[in-house]
N, C-alpha and C positions, 0 to 999 in steps of 0.2 A: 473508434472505441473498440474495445480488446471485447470479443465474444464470452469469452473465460476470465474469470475474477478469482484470483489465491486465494483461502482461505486459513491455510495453515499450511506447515511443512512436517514432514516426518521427522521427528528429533532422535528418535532410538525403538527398540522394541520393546517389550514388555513381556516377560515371561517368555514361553518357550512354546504358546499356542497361536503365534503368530499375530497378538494384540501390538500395537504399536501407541508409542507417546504422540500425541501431536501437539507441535508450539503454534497456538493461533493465531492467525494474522488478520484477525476480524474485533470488532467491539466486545462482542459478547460470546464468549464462549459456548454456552448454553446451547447457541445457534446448530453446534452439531447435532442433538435429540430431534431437532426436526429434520435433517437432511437423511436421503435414504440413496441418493451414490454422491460421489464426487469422483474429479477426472483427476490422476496422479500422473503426473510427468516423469516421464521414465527414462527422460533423456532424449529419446528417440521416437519420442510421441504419447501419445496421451493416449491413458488407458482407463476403462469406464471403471470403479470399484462400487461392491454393493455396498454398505453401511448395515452391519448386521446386532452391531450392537457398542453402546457407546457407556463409558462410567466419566468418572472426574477423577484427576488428583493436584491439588493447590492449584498452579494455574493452565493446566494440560488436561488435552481432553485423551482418553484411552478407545482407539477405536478396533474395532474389530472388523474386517473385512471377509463375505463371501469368498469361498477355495481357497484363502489363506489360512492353513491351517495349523502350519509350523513357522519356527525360527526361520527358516532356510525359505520362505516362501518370499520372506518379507523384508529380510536384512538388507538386499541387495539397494533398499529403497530410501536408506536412512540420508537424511538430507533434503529427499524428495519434495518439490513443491502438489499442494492438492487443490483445485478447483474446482467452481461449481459453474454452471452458467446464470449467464443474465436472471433469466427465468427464476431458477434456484436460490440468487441473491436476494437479501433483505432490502425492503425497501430502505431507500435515503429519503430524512424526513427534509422540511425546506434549509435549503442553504449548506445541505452536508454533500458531497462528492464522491464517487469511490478514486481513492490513488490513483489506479490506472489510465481512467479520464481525466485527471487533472494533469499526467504526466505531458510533457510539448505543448502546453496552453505557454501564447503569448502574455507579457506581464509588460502594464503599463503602469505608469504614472497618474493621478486624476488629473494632471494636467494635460497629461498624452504625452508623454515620452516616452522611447521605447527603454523598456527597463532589459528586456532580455528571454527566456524561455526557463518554465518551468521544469527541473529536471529530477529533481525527486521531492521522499516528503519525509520531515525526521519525524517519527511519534515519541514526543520525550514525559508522557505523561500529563501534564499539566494543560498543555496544548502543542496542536502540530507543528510544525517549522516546515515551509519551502525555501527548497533550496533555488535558488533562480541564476542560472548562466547569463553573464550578461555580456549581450548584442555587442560585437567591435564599435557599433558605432551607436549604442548607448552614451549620453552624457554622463552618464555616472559611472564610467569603466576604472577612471581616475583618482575615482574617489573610491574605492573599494582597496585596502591592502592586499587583501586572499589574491595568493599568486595565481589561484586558478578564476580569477575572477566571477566568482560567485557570491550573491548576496544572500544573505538568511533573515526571510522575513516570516515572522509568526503568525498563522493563521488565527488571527483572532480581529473583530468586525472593527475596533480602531483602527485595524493595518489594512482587510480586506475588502474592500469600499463593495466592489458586485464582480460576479463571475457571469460569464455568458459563452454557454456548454455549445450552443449553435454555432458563435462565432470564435469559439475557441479562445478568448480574450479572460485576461482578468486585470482589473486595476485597483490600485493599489495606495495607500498613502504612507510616504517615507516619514514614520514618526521619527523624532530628534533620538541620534546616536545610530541610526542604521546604518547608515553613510558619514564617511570622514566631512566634514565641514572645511572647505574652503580656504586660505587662508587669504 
């Protein structure tokens, strides 16, 4: 499990006091008012930033960072991923996940087939979508058209039977249309 968790990325600057926009990559927005640093990736390592002050606009948080006090401070950053640590992280209530621990979980079947690995996660609003690479020697390789052989199964408790963070497993049930059928 990854020590650091994104929370947002730098999308642009804001003004010319070295305010920046951030697009959030967490539930709740709001979450920035209580955080007092985050670690901003710099490319070349991560670097501690203080949180000196934070506004809103539509769905962007505007943060203001310690010694940043111009354009020129902070441009170089746009793009930039920001993270917080474990510690720092909102708790997950029962049965939610952060992305990054769900990334490389094995994915079965509730029968026990190996389905393949977890390899990312769409958020399309509604509910989440894993994406799952499937195993060469998955029974259902055959059955997937996606040339890159990946199945898109939507995290929701019809599809997601149980997850086990210890053993790195989650299994699953192929409701009807996930998979070509047979002929």
């Amino acid at each position: 499990m990854e020590d650091l968790l994104q929370v947002g990325a730098i999308a642009t600057t804001h003004g010319v006091r070295g305010e920046v926009k951030v697009f959030p990559m967490t539930d709740d927005v709001k979450r920035f008012k209580k955080l007092k640093k985050v670690f901003l990736d710099t490319g070349k390592g991560y670097e501690e930033l203080e949180i000196v002050q934070v506004k809103f606009f539509k769905n962007m948080a505007i943060l203001k960072f310690k010694g940043m006090d111009n354009i020129n401070d902070i441009e170089k950053y746009k793009g930039k991923g920001l993270f917080v640590t474990r510690k720092d992280a909102v708790k997950c209530e029962k049965d939610e996940y952060f992305i990054a621990d769900l990334i490389g979980i094995e994915v079965t079947t509730e029968d026990g087939d190996l389905l393949g690995e977890l390899v990312d996660v769409l958020q399309t609003g509604a509910n989440d979508v894993y994406v799952v690479h499937l195993a060469q020697d998955s029974p259902y390789i055959e059955r997937v058209k996606d040339k890159k052989k990946e199945l898109l199964l939507p995290a929701i408790r019809d599809c997601v039977k149980s997850v086990d963070m210890q053993k790195r497993t989650m299994q699953v049930h192929l409701m009807p249309g996930l998979v070509e059928e047979l002929p």
